[in-house]
C-alpha positions as CSV (number, residue, x, y, z in Angstrom):
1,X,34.4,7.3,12.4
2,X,32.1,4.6,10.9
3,X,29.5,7.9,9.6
4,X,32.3,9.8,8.0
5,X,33.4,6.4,5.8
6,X,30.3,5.2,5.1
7,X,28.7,9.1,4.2
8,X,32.2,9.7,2.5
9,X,31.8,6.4,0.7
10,X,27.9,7.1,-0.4
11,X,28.7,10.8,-1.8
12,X,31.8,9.2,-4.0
13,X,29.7,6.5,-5.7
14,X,26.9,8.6,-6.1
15,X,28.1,12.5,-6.6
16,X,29.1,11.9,-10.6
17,X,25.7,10.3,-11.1
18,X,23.8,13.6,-9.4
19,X,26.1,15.8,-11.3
20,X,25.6,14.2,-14.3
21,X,21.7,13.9,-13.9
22,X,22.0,18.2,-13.0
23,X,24.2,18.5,-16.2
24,X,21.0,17.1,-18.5
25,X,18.5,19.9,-17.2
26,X,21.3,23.0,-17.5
27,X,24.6,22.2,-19.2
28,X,26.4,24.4,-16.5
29,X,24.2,23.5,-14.0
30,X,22.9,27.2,-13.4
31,X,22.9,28.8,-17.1
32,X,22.7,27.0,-20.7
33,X,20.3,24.5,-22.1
34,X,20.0,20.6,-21.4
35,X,23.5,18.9,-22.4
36,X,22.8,16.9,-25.9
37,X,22.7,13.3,-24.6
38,X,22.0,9.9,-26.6
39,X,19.5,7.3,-25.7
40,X,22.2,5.1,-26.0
41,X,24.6,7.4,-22.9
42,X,21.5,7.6,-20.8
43,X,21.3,3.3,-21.0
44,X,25.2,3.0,-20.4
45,X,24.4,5.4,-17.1
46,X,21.4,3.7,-16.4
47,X,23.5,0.4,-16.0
48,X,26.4,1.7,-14.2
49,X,23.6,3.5,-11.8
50,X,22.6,0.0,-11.0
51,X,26.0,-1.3,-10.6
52,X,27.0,1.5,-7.9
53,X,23.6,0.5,-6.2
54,X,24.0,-3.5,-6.1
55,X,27.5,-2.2,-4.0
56,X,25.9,0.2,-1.8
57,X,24.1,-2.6,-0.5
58,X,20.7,-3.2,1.6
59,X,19.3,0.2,2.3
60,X,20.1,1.3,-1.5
61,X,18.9,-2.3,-2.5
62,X,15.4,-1.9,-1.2
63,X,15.2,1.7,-2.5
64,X,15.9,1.1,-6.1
65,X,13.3,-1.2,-6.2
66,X,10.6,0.6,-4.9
67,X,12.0,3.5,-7.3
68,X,11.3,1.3,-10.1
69,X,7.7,1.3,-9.3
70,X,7.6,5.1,-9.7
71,X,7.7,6.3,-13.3
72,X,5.9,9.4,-11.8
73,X,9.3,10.4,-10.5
74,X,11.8,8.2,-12.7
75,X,12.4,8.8,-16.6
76,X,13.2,6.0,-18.9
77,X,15.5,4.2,-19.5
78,X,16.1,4.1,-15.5
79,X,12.9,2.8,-14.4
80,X,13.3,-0.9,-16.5
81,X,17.3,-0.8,-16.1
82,X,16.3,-0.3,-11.8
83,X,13.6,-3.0,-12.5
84,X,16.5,-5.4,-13.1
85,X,18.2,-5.1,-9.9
86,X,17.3,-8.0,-7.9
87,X,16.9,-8.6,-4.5
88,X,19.8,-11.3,-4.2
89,X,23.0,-11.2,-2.1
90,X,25.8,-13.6,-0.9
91,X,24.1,-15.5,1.6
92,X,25.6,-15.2,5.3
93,X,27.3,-17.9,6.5
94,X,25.3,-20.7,8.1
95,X,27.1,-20.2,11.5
96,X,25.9,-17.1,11.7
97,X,22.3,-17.4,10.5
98,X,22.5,-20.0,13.6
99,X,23.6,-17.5,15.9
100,X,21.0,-15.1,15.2
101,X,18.1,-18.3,16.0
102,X,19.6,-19.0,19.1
103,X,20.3,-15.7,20.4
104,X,16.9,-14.8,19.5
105,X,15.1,-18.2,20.8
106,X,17.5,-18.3,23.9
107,X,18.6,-21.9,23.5
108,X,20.7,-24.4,21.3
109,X,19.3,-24.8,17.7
110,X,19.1,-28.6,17.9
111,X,16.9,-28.7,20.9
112,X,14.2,-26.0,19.0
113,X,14.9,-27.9,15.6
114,X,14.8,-31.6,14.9
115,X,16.5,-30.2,11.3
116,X,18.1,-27.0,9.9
117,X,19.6,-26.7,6.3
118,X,22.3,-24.9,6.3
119,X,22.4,-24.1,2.4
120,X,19.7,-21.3,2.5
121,X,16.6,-21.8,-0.1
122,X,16.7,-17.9,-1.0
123,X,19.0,-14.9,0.4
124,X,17.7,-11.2,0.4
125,X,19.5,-8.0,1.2
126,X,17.3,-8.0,4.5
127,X,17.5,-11.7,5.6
128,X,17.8,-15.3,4.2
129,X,15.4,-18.5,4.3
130,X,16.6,-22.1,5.4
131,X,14.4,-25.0,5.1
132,X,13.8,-26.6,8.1
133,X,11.4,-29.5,10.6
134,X,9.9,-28.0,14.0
135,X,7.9,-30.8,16.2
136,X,7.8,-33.1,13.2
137,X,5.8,-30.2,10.4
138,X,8.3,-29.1,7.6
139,X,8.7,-25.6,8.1
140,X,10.7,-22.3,6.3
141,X,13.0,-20.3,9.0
142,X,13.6,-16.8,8.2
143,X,16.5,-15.1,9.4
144,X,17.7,-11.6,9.7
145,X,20.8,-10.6,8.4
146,X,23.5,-9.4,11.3
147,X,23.9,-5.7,11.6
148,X,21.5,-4.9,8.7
149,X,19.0,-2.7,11.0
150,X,22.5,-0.3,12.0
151,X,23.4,0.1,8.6
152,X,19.8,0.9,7.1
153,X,19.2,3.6,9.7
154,X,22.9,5.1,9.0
155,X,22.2,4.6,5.2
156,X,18.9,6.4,6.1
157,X,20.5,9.3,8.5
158,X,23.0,10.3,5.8
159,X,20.3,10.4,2.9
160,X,18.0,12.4,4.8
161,X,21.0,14.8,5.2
162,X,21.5,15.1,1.9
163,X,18.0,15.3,0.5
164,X,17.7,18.4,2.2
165,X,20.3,20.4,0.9
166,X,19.0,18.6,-2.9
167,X,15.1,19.9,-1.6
168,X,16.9,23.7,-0.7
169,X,18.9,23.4,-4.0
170,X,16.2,22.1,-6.4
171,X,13.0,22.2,-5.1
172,X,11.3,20.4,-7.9
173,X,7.8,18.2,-7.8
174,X,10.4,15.5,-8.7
175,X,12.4,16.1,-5.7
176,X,9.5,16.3,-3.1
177,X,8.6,13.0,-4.8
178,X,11.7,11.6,-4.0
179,X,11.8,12.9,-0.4
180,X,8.1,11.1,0.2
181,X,9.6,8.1,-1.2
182,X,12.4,8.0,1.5
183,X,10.3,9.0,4.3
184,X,7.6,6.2,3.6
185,X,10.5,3.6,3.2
186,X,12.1,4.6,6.5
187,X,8.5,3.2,8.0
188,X,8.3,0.4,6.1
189,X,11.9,-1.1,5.8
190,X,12.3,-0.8,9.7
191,X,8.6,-2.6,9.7
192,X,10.2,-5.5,7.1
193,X,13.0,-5.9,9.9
194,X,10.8,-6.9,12.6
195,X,9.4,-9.8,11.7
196,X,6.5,-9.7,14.2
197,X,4.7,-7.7,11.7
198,X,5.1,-9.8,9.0
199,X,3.8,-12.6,10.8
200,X,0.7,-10.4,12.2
201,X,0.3,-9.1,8.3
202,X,0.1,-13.0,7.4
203,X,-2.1,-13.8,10.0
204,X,-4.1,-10.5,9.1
205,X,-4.6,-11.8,5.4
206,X,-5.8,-15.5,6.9
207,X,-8.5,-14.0,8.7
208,X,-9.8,-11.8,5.7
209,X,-9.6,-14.4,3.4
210,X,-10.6,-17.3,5.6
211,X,-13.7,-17.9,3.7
212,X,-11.6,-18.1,0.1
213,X,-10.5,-22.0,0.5
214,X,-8.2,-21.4,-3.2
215,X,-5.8,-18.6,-1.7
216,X,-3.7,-19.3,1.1
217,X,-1.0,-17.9,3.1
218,X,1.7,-19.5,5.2
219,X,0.6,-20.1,9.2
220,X,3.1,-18.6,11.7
221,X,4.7,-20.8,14.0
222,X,4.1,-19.0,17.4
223,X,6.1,-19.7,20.1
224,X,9.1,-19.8,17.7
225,X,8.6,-16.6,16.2
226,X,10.3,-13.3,16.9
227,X,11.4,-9.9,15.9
228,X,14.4,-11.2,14.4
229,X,13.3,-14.9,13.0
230,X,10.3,-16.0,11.4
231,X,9.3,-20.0,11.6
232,X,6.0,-20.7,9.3
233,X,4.6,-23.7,7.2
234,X,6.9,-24.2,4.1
235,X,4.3,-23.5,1.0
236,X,5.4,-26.0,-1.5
237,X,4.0,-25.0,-5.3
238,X,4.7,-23.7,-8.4
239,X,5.7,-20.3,-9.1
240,X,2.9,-18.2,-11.1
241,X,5.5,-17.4,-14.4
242,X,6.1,-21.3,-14.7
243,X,2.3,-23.1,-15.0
244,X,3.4,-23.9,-18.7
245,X,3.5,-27.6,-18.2
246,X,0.4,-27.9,-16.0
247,X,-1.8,-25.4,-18.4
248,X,-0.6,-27.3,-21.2
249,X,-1.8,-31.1,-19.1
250,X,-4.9,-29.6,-18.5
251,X,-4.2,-29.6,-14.6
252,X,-4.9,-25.7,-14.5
253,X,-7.3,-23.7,-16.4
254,X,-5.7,-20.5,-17.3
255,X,-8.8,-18.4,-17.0
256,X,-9.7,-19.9,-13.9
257,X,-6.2,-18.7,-12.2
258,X,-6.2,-15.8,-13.9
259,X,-9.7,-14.4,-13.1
260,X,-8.8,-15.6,-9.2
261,X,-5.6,-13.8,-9.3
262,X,-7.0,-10.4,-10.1
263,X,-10.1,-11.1,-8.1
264,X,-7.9,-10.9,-5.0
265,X,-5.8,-7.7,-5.4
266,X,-8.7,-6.1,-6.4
267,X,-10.6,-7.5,-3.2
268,X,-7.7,-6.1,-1.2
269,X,-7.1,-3.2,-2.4
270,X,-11.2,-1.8,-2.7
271,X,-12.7,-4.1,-0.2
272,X,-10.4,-5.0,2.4
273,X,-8.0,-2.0,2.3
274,X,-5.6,-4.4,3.1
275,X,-3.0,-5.0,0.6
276,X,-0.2,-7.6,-0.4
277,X,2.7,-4.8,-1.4
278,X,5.4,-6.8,-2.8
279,X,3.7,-8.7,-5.6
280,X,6.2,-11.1,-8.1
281,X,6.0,-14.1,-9.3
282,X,8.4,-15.5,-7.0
283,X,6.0,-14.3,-4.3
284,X,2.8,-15.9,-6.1
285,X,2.3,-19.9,-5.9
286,X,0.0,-22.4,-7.1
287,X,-0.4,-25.7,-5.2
288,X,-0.7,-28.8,-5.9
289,X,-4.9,-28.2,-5.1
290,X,-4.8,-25.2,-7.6
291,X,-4.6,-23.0,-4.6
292,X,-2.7,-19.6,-5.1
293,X,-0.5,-19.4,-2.4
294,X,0.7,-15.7,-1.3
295,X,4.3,-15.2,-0.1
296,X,6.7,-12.5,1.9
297,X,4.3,-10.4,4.1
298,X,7.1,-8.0,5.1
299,X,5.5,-5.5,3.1
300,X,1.7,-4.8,3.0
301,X,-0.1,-1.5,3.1
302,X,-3.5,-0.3,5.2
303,X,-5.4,1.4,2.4
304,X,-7.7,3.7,4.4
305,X,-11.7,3.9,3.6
306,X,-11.6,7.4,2.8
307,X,-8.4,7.0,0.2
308,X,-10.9,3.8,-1.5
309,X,-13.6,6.2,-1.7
310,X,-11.5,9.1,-3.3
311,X,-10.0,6.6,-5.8
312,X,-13.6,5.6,-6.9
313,X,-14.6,9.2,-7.0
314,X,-11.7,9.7,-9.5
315,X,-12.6,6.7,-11.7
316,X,-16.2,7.7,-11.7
317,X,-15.1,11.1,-12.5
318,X,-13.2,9.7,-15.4
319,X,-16.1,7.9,-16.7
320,X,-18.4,10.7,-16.5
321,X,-16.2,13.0,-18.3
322,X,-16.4,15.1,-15.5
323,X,-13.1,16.7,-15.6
324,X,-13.7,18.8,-12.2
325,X,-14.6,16.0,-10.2
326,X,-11.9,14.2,-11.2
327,X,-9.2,17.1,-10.2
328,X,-11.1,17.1,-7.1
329,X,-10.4,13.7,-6.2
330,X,-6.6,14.0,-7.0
331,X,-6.6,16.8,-5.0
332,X,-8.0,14.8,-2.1
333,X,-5.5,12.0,-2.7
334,X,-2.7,14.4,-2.3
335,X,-1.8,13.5,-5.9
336,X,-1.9,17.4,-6.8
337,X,0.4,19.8,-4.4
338,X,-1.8,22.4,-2.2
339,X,-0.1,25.3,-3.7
340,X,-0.4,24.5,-7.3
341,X,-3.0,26.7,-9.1
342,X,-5.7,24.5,-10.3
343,X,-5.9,26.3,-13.8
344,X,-2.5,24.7,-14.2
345,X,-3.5,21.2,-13.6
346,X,-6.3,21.3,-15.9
347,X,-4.2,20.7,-19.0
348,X,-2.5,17.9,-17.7
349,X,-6.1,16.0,-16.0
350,X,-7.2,16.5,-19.3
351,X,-4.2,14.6,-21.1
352,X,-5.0,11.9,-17.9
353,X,-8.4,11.9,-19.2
354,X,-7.6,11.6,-22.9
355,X,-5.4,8.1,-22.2
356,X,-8.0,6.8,-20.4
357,X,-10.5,7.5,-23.0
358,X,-7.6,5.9,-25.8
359,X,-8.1,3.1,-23.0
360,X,-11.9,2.5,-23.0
361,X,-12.5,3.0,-26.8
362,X,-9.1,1.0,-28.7
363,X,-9.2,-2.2,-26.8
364,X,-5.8,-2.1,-28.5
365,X,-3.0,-0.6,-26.0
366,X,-2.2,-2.9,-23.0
367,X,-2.4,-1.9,-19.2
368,X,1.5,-1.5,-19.1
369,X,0.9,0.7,-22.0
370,X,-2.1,2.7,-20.3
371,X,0.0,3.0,-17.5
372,X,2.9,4.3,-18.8
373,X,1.1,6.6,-20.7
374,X,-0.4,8.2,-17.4
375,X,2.7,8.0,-15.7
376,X,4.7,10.1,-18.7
377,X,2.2,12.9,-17.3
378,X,2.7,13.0,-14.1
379,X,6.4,12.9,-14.1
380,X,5.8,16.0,-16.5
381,X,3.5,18.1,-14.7
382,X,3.7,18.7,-11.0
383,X,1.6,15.7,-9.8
384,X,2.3,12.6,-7.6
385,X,1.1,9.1,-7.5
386,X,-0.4,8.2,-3.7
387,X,1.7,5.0,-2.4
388,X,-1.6,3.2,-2.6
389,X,-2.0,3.8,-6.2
390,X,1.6,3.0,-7.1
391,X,1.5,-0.1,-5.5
392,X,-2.1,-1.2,-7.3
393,X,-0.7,-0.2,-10.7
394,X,2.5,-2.2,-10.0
395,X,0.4,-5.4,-9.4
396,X,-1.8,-4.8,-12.1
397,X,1.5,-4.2,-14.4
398,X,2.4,-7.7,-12.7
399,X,-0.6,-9.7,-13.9
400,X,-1.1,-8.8,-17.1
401,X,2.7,-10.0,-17.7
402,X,1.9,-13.0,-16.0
403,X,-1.1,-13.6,-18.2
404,X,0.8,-12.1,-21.6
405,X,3.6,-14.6,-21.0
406,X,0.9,-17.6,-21.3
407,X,-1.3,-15.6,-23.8
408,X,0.0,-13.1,-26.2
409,X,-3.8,-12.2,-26.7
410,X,-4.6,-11.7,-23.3
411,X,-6.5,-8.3,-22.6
């Protein structure tokens, strides 16, 4: 019974959206040209889109925000208006968030505890943080929310239901896109709802980075720690789009900060293969030491050797002019589908290579730009951003904002 209302509910919100989205490629869906639409419609739709999805709740949550990474697969103005939707929910009560840590830890909360806050310091559509002191060490609790592991994989069941009569229907590079992007979340949410691999993903980055004294990462609290609750130092710092104050004192050097915050994603995405995949500045700290302080493990991604080596192929490629090479190498990172003819792609690796020559010779067109520019193509011509990519791009979109907001010159 619980399937039929919930799938009934999903198809209801969603069905005039889908038609509506049909209706823009073929006025009568099978026959006629695109229905005439304004930018100003498509940002009215854009908005309600969001609306319908901040209802739908968790599962629906989680995936709008990964979709607003993707402007390989969504068109403007979708991708910013998804870009808005923020990860923020009515807490859960306190009683129950203190249900979950003693059914979990198998004993009363005040004998684990010496003190719990019930007002949460931040609630998420997956689970919520209270404040708390364990053996005398301030620490952050992390609880999951009640019943949101059954509703994600029913959320999930029914999409996958429906993608594939939308992949028999219209089977579209877009759509295949789409259908990737659902199938790698199904991994990764049901990884972000056990919170033993966040806490081995944080203890993971410790070990790499163990050597770096200026970038930190909350220590785990074993012991306390389980699938459903997460107990680790509380970080205490300032968040990385609010350093006005302590540039402006001279406590921070902007560069410095800077230069350190792009020398780690880089060093984890091309050295470490070990990568950080939910970068914001809410996520991103500095300390009172000048430390940056990284945040909410629950999602990080293994970037194999051979997909490093196939990404530095490509950008070689790209710098050699070596347009070959560099369709090669997309073909190896899966970003071109087997059964497209490579005459086909050549035109559209060429436009690829054309921004990234605007890129190297202008000095003039931001990395948001550049992006966007490259991602126009691919949601164009039959191609597909690997995960890895995607999430690289995102964080490099990330700190150039973060650097733009302090310096309107910054390059």
């Amino acid at each position: 019974m619980r399937r039929t209302v919930r799938g009934a509910l999903i198809a209801l919100r969603l069905f005039p959206f889908l038609w509506a989205f049909l209706r823009d490629r073929r006025r009568f869906l099978l026959l006629g040209g695109p229905a005439p639409r304004t930018e100003g419609h498509h940002e009215d739709r854009a908005r309600r889109l969001v609306a319908v999805i901040a209802g739908l709740g968790p599962t629906f949550i989680k995936l709008a925000q990964i979709f607003s990474a993707r402007a390989d697969l969504v068109p403007e103005p979708y991708l910013s208006t998804l870009g808005t939707l923020q990860d923020q929910v009515p807490p859960i009560p306190a009683s129950a968030a203190r249900e979950v840590v003693e059914a979990e830890l198998g004993r009363p909360l005040a004998e684990v505890f010496e003190e719990f806050d019930d007002e949460p310091m931040a609630a998420a559509s997956l689970g919520q943080v209270h404040r708390g002191r364990y053996r005398g060490q301030e620490v952050a609790i992390k609880v999951l929310r009640p019943g949101v592991e059954e509703m994600v994989t029913l959320d999930l069941d029914l999409s996958f239901r429906l993608l594939f009569w939308v992949n028999v229907l219209f089977p579209t590079h877009q759509v295949r896109g789409i259908t990737n992007v659902f199938r790698e979340f199904a991994v990764r949410v049901r990884e972000e709802m056990d919170f033993r691999s966040e806490a081995e993903n944080m203890e993971r980055f410790r070990r790499l980075f163990r050597k770096e004294p200026r970038v930190r990462a909350p220590l785990v609290i074993q012991g306390v720690s389980t699938r459903r609750v997460l107990v680790m130092e509380f970080m205490k710092g300032t968040k990385m789009d609010r350093l006005h104050e302590r540039f402006a004192s001279g406590e921070l050097e902007f560069n410095d900060v800077m230069e350190r915050l792009a020398e780690l994603y880089l060093k984890m995405m091309m050295l470490e293969g070990f990568l950080h995949a939910d970068p914001h500045p809410g996520n991103l700290l500095v300390d009172s030491a000048g430390s940056i302080v990284v945040l909410d493990w629950g999602m990080a991604l293994e970037v194999p050797r051979w997909t490093r080596d196939s990404i530095l192929s490509v950008a070689l490629a790209v710098e050699r002019e070596d347009l070959d090479g560099m369709i090669n190498g997309m073909y190896r990172l899966g970003m071109i589908s087997p059964e497209v003819a490579r005459g086909d792609i050549r035109e559209a690796a060429t436009e690829v290579m054309r921004i990234m020559e605007r890129a190297r010779t202008t000095h003039r067109e931001r990395v948001q730009e550049i992006i966007q520019q490259a991602w126009d193509t691919f949601y164009t011509w039959p191609l597909l951003l690997p995960q890895e990519l995607v999430y690289f791009f995102r964080a490099a979109v990330l700190l150039e904002g973060i650097g733009f907001r302090y310096d309107k010159d910054f390059n």
